[in-house]
PDB file of N, CA, C and O in Angstrom:
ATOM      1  N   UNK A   1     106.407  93.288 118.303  1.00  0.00           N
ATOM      2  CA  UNK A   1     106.912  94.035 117.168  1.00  0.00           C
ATOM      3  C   UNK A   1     106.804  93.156 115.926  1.00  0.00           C
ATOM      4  O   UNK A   1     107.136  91.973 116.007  1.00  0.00           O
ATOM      5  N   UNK A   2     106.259  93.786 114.527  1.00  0.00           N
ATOM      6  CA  UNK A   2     106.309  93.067 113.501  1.00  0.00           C
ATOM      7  C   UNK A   2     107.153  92.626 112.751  1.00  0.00           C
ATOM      8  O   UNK A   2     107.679  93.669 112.363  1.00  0.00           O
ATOM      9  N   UNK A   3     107.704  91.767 112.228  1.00  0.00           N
ATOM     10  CA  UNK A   3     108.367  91.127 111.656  1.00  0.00           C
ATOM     11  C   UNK A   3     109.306  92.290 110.753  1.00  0.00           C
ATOM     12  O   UNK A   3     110.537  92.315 110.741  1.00  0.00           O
ATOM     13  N   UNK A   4     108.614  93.007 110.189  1.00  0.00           N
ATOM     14  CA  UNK A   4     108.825  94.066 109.085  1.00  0.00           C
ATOM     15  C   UNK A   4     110.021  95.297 110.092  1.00  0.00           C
ATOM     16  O   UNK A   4     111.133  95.691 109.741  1.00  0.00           O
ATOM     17  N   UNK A   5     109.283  95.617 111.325  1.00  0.00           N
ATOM     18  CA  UNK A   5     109.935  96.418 112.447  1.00  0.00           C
ATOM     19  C   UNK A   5     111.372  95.836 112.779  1.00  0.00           C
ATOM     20  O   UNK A   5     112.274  96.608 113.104  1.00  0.00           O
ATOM     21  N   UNK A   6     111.577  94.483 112.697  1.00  0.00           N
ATOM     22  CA  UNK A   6     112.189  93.985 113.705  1.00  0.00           C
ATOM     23  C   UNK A   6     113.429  94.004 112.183  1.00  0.00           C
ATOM     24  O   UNK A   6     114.636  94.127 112.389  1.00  0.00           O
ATOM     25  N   UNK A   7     112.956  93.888 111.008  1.00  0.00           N
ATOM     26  CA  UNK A   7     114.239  93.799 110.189  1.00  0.00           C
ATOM     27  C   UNK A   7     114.455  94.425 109.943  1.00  0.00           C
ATOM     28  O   UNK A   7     115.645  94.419 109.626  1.00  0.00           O
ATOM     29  N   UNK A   8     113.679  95.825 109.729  1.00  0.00           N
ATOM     30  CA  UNK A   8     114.425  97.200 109.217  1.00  0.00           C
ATOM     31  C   UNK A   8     115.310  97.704 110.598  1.00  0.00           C
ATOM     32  O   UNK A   8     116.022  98.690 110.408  1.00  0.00           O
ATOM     33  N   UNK A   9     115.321  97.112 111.954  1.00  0.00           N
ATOM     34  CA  UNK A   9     115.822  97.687 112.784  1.00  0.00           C
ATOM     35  C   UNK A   9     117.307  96.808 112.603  1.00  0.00           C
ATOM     36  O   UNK A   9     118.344  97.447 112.780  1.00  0.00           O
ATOM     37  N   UNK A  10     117.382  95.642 112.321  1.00  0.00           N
ATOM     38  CA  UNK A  10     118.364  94.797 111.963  1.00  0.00           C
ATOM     39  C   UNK A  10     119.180  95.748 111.406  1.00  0.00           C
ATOM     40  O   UNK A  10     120.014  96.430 112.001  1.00  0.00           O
ATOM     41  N   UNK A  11     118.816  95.770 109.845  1.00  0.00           N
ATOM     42  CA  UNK A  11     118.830  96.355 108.711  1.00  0.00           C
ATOM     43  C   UNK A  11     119.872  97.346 109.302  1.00  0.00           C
ATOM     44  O   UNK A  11     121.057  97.281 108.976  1.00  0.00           O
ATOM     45  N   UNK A  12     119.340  98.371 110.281  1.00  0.00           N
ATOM     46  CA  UNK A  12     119.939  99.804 110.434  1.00  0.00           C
ATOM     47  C   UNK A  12     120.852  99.391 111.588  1.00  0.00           C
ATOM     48  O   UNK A  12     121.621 100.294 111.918  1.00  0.00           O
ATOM     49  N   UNK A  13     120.943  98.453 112.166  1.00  0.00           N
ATOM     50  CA  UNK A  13     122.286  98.288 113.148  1.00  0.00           C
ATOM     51  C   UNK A  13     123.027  97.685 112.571  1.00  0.00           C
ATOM     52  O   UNK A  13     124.154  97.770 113.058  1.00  0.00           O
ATOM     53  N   UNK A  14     122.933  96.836 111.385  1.00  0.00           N
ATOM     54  CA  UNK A  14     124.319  96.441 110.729  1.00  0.00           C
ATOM     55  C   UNK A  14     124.980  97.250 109.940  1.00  0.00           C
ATOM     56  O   UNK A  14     126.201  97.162 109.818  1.00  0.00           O
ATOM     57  N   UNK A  15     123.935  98.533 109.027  1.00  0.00           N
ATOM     58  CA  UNK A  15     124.613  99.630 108.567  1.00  0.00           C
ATOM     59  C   UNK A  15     125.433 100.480 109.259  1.00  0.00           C
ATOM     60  O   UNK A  15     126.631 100.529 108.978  1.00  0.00           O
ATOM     61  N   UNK A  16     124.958 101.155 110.124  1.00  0.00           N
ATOM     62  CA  UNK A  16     125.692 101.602 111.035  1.00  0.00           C
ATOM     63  C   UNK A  16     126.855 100.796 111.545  1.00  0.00           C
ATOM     64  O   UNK A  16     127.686 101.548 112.056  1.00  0.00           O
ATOM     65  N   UNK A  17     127.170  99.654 111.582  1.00  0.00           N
ATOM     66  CA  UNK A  17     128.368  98.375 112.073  1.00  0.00           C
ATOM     67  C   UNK A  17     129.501  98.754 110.845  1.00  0.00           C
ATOM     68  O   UNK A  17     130.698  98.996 110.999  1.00  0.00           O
ATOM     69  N   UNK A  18     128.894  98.730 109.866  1.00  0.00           N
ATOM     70  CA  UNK A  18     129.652  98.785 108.570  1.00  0.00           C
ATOM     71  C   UNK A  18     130.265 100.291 108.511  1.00  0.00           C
ATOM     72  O   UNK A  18     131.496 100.263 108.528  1.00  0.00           O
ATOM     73  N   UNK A  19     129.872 101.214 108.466  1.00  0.00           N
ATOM     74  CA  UNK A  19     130.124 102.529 108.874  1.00  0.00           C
ATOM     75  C   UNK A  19     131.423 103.027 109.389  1.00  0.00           C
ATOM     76  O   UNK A  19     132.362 103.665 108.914  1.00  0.00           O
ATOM     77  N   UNK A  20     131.008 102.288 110.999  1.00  0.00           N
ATOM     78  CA  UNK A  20     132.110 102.035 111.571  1.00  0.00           C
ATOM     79  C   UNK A  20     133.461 101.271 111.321  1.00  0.00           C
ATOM     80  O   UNK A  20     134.599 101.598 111.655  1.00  0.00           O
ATOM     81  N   UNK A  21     133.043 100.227 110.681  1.00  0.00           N
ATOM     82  CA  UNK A  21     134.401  99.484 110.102  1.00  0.00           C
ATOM     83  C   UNK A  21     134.680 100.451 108.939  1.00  0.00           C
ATOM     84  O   UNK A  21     135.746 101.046 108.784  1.00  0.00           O
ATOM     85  N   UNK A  22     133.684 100.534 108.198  1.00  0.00           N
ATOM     86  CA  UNK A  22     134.741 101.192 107.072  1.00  0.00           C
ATOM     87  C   UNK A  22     135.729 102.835 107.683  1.00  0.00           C
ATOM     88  O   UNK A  22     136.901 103.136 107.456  1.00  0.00           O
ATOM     89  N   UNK A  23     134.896 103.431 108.312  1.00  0.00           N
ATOM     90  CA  UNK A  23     136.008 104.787 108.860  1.00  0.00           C
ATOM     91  C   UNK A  23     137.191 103.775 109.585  1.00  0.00           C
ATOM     92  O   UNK A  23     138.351 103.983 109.230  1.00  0.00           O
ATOM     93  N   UNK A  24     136.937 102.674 110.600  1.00  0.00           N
ATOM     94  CA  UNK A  24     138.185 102.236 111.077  1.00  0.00           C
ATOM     95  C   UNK A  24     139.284 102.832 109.975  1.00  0.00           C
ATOM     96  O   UNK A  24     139.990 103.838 109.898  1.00  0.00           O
ATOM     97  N   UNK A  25     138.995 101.465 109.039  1.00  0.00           N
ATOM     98  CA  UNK A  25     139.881 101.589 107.607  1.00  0.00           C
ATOM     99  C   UNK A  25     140.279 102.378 107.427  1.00  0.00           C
ATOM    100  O   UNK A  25     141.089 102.229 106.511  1.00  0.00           O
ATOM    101  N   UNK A  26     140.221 103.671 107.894  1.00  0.00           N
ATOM    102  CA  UNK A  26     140.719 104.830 107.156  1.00  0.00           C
ATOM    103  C   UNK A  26     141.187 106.024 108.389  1.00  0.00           C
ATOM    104  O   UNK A  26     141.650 107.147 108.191  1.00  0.00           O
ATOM    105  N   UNK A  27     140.889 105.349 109.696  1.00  0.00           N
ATOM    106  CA  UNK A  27     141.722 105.854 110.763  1.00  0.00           C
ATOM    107  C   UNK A  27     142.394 104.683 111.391  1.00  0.00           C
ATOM    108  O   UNK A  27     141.897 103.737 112.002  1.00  0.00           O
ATOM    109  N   UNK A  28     143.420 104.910 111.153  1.00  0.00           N
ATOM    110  CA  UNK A  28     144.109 103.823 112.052  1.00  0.00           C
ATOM    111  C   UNK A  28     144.429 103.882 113.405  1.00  0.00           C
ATOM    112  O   UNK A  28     144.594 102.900 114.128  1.00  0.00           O
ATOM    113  N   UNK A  29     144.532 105.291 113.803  1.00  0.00           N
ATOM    114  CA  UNK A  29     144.517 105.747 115.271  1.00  0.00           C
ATOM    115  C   UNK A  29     143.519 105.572 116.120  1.00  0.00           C
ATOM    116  O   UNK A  29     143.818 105.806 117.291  1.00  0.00           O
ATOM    117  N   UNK A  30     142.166 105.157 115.868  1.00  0.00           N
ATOM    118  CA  UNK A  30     140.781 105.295 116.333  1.00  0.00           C
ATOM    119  C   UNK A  30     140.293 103.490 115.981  1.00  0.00           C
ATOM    120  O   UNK A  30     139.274 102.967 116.432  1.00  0.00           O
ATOM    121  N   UNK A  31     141.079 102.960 115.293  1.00  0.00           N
ATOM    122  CA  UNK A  31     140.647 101.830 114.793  1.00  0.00           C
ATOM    123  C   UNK A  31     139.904 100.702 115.712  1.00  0.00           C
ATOM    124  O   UNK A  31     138.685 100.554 115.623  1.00  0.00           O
ATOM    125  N   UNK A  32     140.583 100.029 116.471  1.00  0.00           N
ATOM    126  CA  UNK A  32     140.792  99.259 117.610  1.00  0.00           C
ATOM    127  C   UNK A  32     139.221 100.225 118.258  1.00  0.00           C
ATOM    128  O   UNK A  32     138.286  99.937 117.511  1.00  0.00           O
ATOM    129  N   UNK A  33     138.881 100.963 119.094  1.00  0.00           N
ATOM    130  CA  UNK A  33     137.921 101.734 119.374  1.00  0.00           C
ATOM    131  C   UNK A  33     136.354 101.792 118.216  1.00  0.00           C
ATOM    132  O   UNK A  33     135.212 101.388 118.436  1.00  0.00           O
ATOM    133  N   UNK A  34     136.858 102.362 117.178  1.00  0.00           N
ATOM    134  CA  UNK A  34     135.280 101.998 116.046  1.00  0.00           C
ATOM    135  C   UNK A  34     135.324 100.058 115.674  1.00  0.00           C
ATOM    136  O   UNK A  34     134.302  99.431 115.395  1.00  0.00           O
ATOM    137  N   UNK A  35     136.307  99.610 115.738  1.00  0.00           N
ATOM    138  CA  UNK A  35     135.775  97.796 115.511  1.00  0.00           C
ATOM    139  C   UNK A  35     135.043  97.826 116.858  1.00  0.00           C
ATOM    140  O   UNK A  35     133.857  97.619 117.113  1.00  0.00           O
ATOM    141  N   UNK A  36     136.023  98.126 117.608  1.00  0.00           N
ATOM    142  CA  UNK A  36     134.876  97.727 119.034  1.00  0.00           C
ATOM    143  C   UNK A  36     133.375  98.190 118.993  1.00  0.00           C
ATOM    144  O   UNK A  36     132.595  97.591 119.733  1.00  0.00           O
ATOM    145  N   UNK A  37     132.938  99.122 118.256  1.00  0.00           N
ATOM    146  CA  UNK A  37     131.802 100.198 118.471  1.00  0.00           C
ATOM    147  C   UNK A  37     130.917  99.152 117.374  1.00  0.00           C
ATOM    148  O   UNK A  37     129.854  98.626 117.705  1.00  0.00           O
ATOM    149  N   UNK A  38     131.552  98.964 116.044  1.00  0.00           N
ATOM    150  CA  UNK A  38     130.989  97.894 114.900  1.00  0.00           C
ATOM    151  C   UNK A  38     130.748  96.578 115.502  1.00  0.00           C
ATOM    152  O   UNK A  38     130.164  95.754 114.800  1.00  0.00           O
ATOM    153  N   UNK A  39     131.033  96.313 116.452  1.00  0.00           N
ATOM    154  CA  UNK A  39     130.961  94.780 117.229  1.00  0.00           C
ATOM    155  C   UNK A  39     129.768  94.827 117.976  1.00  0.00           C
ATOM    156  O   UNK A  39     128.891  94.040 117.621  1.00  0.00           O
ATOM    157  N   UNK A  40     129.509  95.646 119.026  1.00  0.00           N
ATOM    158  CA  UNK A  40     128.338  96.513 119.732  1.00  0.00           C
ATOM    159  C   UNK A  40     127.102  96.400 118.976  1.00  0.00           C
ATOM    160  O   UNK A  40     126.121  95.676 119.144  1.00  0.00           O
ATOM    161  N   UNK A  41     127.389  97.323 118.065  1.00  0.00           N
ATOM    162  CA  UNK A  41     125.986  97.420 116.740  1.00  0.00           C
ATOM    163  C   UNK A  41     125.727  95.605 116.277  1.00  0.00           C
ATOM    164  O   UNK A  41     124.720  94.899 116.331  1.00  0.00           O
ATOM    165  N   UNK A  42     126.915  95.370 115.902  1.00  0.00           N
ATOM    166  CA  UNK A  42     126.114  93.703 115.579  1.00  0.00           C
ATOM    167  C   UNK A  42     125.862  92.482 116.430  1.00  0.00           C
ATOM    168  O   UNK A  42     125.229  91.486 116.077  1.00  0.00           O
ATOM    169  N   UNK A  43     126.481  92.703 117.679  1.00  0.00           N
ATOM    170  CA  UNK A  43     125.366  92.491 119.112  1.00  0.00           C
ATOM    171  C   UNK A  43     124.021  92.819 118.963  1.00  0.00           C
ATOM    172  O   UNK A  43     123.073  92.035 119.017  1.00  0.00           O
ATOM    173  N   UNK A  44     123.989  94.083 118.763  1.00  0.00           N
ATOM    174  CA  UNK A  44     122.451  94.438 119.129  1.00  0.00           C
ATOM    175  C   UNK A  44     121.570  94.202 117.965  1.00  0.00           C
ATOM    176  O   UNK A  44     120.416  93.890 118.257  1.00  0.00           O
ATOM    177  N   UNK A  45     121.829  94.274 116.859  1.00  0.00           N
ATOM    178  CA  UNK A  45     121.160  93.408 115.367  1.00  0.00           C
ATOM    179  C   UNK A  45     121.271  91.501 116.332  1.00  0.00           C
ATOM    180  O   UNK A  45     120.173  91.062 116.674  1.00  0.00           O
ATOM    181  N   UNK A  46     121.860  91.078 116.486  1.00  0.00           N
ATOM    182  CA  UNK A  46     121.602  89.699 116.541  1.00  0.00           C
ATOM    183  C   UNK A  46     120.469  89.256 117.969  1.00  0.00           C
ATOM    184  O   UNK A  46     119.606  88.401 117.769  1.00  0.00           O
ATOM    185  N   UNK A  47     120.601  89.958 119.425  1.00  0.00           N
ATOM    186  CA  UNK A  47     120.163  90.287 120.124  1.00  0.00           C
ATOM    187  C   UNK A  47     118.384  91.014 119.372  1.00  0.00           C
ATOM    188  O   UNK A  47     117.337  90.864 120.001  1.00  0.00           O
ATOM    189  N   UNK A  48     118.419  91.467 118.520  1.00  0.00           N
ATOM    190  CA  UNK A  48     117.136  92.105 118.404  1.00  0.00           C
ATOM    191  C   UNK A  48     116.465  90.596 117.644  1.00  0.00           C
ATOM    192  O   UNK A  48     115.425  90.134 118.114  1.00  0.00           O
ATOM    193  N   UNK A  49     117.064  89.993 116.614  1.00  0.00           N
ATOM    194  CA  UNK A  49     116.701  88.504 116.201  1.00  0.00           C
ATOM    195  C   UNK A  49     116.383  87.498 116.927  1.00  0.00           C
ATOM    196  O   UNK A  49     115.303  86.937 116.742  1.00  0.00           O
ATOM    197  N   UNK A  50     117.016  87.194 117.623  1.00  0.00           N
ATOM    198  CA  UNK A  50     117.020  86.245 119.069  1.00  0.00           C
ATOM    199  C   UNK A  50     115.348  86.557 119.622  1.00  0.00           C
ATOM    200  O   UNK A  50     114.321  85.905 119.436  1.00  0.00           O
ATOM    201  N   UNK A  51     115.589  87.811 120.350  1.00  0.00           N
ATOM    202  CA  UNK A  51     114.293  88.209 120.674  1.00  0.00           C
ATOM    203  C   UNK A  51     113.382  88.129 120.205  1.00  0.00           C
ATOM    204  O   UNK A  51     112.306  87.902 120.757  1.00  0.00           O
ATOM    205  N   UNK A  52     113.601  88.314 118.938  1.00  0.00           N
ATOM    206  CA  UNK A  52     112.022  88.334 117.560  1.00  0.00           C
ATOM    207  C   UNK A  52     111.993  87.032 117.432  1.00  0.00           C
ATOM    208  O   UNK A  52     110.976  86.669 116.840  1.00  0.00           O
ATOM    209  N   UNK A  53     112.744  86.112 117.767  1.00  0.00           N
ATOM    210  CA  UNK A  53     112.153  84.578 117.411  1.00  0.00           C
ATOM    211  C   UNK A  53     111.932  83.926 118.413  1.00  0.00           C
ATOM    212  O   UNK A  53     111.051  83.069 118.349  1.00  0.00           O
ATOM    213  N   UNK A  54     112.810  84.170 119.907  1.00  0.00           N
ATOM    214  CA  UNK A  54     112.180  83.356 120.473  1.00  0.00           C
ATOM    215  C   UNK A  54     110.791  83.886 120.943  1.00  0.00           C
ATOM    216  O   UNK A  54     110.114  83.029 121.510  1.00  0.00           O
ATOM    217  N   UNK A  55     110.226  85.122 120.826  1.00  0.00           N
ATOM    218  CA  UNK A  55     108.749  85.428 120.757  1.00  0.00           C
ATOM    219  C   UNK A  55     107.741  84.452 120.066  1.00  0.00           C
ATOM    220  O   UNK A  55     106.713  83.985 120.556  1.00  0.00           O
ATOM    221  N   UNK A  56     108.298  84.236 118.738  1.00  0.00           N
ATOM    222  CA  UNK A  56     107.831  83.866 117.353  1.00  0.00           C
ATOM    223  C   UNK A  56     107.822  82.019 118.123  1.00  0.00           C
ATOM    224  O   UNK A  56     106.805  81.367 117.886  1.00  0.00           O
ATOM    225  N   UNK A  57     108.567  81.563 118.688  1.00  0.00           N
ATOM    226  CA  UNK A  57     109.001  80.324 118.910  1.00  0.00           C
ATOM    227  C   UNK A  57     107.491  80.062 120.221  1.00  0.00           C
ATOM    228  O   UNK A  57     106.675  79.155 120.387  1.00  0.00           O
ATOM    229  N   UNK A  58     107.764  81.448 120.934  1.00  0.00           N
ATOM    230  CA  UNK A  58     106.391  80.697 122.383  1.00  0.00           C
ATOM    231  C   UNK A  58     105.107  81.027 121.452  1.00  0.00           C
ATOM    232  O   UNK A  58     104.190  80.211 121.543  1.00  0.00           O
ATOM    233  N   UNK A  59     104.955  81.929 120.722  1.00  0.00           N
ATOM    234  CA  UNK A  59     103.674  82.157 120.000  1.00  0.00           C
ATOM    235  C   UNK A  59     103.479  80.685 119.276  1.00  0.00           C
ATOM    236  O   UNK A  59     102.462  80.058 119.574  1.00  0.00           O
ATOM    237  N   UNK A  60     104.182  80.251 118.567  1.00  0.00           N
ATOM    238  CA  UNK A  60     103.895  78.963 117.923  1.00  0.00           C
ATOM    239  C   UNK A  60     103.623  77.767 118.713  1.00  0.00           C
ATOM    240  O   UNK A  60     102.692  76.999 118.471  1.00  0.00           O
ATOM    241  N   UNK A  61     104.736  77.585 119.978  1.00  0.00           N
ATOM    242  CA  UNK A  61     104.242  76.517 121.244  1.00  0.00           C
ATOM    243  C   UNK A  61     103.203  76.743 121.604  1.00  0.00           C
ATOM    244  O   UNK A  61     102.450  75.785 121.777  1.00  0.00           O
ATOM    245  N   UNK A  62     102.775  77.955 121.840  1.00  0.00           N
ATOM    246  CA  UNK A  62     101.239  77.879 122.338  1.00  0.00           C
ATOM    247  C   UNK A  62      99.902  77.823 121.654  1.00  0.00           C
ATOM    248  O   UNK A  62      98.885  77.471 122.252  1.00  0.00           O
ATOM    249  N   UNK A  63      99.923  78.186 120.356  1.00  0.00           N
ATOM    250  CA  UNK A  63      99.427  77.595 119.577  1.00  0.00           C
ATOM    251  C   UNK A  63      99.540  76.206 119.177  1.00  0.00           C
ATOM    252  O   UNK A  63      98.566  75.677 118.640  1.00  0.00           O
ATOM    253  N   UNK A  64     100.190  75.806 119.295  1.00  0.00           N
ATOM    254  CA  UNK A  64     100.459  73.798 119.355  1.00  0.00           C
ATOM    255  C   UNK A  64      99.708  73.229 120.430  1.00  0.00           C
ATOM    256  O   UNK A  64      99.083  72.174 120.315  1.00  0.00           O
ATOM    257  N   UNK A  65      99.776  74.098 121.753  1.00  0.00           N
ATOM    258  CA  UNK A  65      99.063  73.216 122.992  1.00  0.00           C
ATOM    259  C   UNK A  65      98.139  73.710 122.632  1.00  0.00           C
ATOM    260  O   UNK A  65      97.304  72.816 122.767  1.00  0.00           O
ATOM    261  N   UNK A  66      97.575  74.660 122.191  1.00  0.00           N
ATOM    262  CA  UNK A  66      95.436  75.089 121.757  1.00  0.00           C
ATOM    263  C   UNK A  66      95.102  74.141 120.912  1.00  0.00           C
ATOM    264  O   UNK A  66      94.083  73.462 121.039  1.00  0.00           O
ATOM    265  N   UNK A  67      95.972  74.017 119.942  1.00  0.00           N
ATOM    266  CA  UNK A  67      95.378  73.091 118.501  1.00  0.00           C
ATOM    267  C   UNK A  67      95.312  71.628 119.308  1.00  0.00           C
ATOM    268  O   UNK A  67      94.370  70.908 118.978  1.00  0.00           O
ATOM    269  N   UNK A  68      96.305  71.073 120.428  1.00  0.00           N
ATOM    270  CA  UNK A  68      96.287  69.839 120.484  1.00  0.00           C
ATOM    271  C   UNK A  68      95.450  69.783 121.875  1.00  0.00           C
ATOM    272  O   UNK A  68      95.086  68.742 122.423  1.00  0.00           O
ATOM    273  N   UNK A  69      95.214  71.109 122.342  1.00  0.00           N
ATOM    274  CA  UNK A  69      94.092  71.086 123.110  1.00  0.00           C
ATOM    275  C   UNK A  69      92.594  70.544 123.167  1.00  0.00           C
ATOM    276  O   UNK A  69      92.015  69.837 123.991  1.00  0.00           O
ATOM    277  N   UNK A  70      92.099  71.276 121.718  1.00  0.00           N
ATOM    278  CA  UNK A  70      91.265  71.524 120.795  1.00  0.00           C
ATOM    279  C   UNK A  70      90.672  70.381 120.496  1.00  0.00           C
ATOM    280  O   UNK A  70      89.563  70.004 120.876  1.00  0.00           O
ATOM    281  N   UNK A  71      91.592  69.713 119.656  1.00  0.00           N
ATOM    282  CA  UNK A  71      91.659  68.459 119.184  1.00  0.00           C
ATOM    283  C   UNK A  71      91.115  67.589 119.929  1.00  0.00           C
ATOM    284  O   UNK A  71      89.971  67.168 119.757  1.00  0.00           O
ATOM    285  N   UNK A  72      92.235  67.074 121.239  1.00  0.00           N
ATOM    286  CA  UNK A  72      91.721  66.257 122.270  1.00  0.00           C
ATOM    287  C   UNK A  72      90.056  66.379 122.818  1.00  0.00           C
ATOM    288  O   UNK A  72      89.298  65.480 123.184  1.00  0.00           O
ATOM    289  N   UNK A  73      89.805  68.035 122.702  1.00  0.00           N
ATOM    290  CA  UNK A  73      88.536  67.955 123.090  1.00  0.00           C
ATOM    291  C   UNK A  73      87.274  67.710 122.399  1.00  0.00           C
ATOM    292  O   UNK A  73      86.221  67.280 122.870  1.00  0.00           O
ATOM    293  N   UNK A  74      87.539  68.034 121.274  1.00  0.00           N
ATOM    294  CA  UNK A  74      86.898  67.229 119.774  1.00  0.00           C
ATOM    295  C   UNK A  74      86.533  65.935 120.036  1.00  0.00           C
ATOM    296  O   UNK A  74      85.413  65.426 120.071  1.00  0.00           O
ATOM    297  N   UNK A  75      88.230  65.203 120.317  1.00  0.00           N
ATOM    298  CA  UNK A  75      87.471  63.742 120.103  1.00  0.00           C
ATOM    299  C   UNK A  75      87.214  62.725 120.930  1.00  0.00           C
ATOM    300  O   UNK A  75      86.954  61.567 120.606  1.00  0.00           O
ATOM    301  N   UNK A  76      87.355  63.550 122.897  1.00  0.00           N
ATOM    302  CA  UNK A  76      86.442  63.112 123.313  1.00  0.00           C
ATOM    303  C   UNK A  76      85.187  63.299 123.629  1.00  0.00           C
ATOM    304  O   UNK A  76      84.588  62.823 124.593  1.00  0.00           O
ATOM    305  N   UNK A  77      84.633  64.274 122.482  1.00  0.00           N
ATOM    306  CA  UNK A  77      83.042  64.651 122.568  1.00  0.00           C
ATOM    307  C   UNK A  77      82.206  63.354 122.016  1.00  0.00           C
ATOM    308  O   UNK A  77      80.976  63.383 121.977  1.00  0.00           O
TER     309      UNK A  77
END
């Protein structure tokens, strides 16, 4: 997923988080229940980050062992 995908999806699970807190605010009977629901949503925004980098993190390691692959084989030609 592209970079662009992965933040507008951010983007829309922390709105939705906020949502929820703000109606808390304004039900107090339901409160305790929508924080819990706003907590959930910003699990899954941080959980979707995590994922998008440590992708981003093996894509770059493995590009490090090609380049220093590469290299090595360069200069024992």
């Amino acid at each position: 997923m592209s970079a662009k995908a992965v933040m507008e999806n951010v983007r829309r699970y922390r709105a939705i988080a906020s949502l929820y807190r703000q109606t808390a605010s304004f039900r107090p009977v339901q409160k305790w229940s929508l924080l819990d629901q706003a907590e959930e949503w910003e699990r899954l925004a941080v959980s979707e980050l995590e994922a998008y980098f440590k992708t981003c993190d093996i894509a770059t390691a493995r590009a490090a062992v090609h380049a220093e692959t590469s290299w090595e084989m360069l200069a024992a030609a």
